[in-house]
MIFI-823470 format. One record per residue (C-alpha): residue number from 0; z, y, x; residue in three letters; chain. Coordinates in steps of 0.25 Angstrom, whole numbers. Layout:
> NUM  Z  Y  X  Ala  A
...
//
This chain:
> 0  505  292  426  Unk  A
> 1  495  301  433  Unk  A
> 2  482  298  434  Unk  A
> 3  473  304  446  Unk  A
> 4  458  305  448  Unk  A
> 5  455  301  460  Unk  A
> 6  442  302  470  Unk  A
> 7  432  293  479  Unk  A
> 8  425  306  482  Unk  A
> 9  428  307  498  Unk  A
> 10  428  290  499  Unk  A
> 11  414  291  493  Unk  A
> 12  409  302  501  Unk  A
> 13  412  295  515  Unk  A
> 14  412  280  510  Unk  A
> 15  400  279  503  Unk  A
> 16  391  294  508  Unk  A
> 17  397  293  521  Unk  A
> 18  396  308  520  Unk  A
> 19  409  314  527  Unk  A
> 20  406  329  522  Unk  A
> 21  414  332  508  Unk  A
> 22  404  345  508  Unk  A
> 23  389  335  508  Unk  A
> 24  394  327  500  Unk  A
> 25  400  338  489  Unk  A
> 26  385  342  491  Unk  A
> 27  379  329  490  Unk  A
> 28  388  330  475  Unk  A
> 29  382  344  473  Unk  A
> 30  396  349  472  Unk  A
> 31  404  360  482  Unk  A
> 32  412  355  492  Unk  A
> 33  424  361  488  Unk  A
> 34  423  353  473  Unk  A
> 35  420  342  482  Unk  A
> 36  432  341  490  Unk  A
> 37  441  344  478  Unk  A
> 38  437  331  472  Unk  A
> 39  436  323  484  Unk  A
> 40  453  328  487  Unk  A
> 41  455  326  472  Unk  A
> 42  458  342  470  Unk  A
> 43  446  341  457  Unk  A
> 44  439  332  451  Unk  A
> 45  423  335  444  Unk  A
> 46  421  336  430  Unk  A
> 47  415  323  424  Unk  A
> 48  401  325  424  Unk  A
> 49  400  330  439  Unk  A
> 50  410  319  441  Unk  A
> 51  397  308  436  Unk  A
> 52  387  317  443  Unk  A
> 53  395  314  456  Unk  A
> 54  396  301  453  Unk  A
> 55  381  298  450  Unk  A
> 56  377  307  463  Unk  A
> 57  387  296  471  Unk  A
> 58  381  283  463  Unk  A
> 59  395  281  459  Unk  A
> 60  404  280  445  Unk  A
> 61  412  292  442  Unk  A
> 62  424  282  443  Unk  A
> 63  421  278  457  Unk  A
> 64  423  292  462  Unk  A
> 65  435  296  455  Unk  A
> 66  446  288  448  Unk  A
> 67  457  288  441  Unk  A
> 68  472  284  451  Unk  A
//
């Protein structure tokens, strides 16, 4: 069985920020666009502790942005 970590990166930014720009909202995360867009397409993921830093900058749970599938 595989197990994938999955992401509510992009459904977040639009949804909830309305913001339709990956790169202000990589800035609104303090991260570069480029890291940004890998996790929003799943290519990487952040390490545990900027993956809580993102989360509390969002109001969310880490386990409301990412997830196991």
């Amino acid at each position: 069985m595989i197990i994938l970590l999955k992401c509510r990166l992009k459904e977040i930014r639009l949804k909830d920020f309305m913001i339709d720009s990956k790169a202000e909202f990589a800035r609104k995360l303090n991260v570069p666009v480029q890291t940004y867009t890998n996790w929003e397409k799943e290519l990487s993921y952040p390490n545990l502790s900027l993956a809580y830093e993102i989360a509390r900058k969002l109001n969310k749970k880490v386990t409301e942005i990412w997830y196991l599938e």
